[in-house]
Phi, psi and omega in degrees: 000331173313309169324314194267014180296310177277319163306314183303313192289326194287319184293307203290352180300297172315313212280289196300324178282346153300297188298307178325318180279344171298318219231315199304015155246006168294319197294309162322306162296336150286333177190133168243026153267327192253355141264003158278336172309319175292283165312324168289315216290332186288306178314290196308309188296301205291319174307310180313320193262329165273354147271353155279311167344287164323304175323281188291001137293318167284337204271323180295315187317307194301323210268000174261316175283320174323296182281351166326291188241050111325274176347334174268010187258161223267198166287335158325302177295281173331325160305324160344317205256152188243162218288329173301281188334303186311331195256013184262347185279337134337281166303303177313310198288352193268343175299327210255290180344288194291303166344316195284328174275300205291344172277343145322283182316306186295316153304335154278017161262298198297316166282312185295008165273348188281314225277338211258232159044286185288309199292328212295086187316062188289344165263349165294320175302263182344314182284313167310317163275312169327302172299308185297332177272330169232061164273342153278326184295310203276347182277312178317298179289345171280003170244030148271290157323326178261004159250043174039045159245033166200108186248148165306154169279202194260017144278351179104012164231173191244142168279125170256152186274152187315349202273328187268352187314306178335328194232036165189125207279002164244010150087022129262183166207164173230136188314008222303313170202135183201111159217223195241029156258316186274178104212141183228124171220121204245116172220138282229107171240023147141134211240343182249347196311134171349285172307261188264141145246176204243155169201131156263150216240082183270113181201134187265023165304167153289134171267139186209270172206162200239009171305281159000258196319279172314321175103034179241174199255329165204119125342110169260338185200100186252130166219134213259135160288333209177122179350115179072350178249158191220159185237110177242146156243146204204152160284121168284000000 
């Protein structure tokens, strides 16, 4: 079982840093400490598994320069040694080889998890399935709003009931602008992340720029989904 510790462990990474990346802006938005948690957590297990990786490659290496120079010793010496020892010795050195190709193996799971991790768009994907799955919930309340039969607090936002969690990643949403022309509504697919935050965004202005209109600081990223909806990512 041993043999496989770093294959095994180097796979549960690759498993665990996908969902993480699937999910850390829900996670984040609920708490953002216990959404870091994960990610350190990831960080600690990828060290752990590229030193021991490393370890059982060298340890093979050594033990491949070992038998080398052996080889120049004479048949006297060799005899020496009796057929148990020979076959435990054996065994030992078919124990460290094979650690050493599955710990090969676990640093290439290690690198394609870095190489995954970065190209992988996970929250342009997650917003794209998102919308089409609660694309009746978020219409529903938005004809609940513009026929004031939901209104904002005076920060501009509606508290969503639990049935409804789904379709703002801090179980709001907001208000920007509504009158009986207008309505702009925001619901929230990561509202604390450091860097950046996300919004999808409905609203039946003409899109021009949403600095204004959101009250935010730089647009980083606008994609239109869908008539009146927009998917933004922004500096606040």
């Amino acid at each position: 079982m041993k043999k496989y510790f770093t294959l095994i462990l180097a796979s549960v990474i690759l498993l665990l840093s996908l969902v993480n990346g699937w999910f850390l802006d829900q996670i984040v938005d609920r708490s953002i400490f216990w959404g870091f948690v994960p990610s350190a957590l990831l960080i600690v297990l990828f060290i752990i598994c590229f030193r021991d990786a490393i370890r059982d490659i060298k340890e093979a290496k050594k033990l491949k320069d070992s038998n080398n120079e052996k080889k120049s010793e004479s048949k006297s010496e060799k005899k020496s040694e009796t057929k148990k020892e020979i076959k435990a010795k054996k065994e030992l050195e078919y124990e460290i080889k094979s650690r050493a190709q599955f710990a090969k193996v676990g640093l290439f799971i290690l690198f394609i998890n870095i190489v995954l991790v970065i190209i992988i768009p996970f929250r342009s994907i997650r917003v794209d399935i998102d919308f089409d799955i609660f694309y009746d919930e978020r219409s529903y309340l938005i004809d609940k709003i513009e026929s004031y039969e939901i209104a904002p607090n005076e920060d501009g936002e509606v508290s969503i009931h639990s049935m409804y969690s789904g379709i703002s990643s801090n179980r709001r949403i907001h208000v920007y602008d509504h009158d009986d022309d207008y309505l702009t509504v925001g619901f929230y697919v990561s509202e604390k992340m450091p860097f950046k935050s996300a919004m999808l965004i409905y609203t039946n202005h003409e899109k021009s720029s949403f600095n204004d209109l959101l009250n935010i600081k730089e647009e980083l990223e606008i994609k239109e989904i869908d008539k009146n909806w927009y998917f933004i990512e922004y500096k606040k």
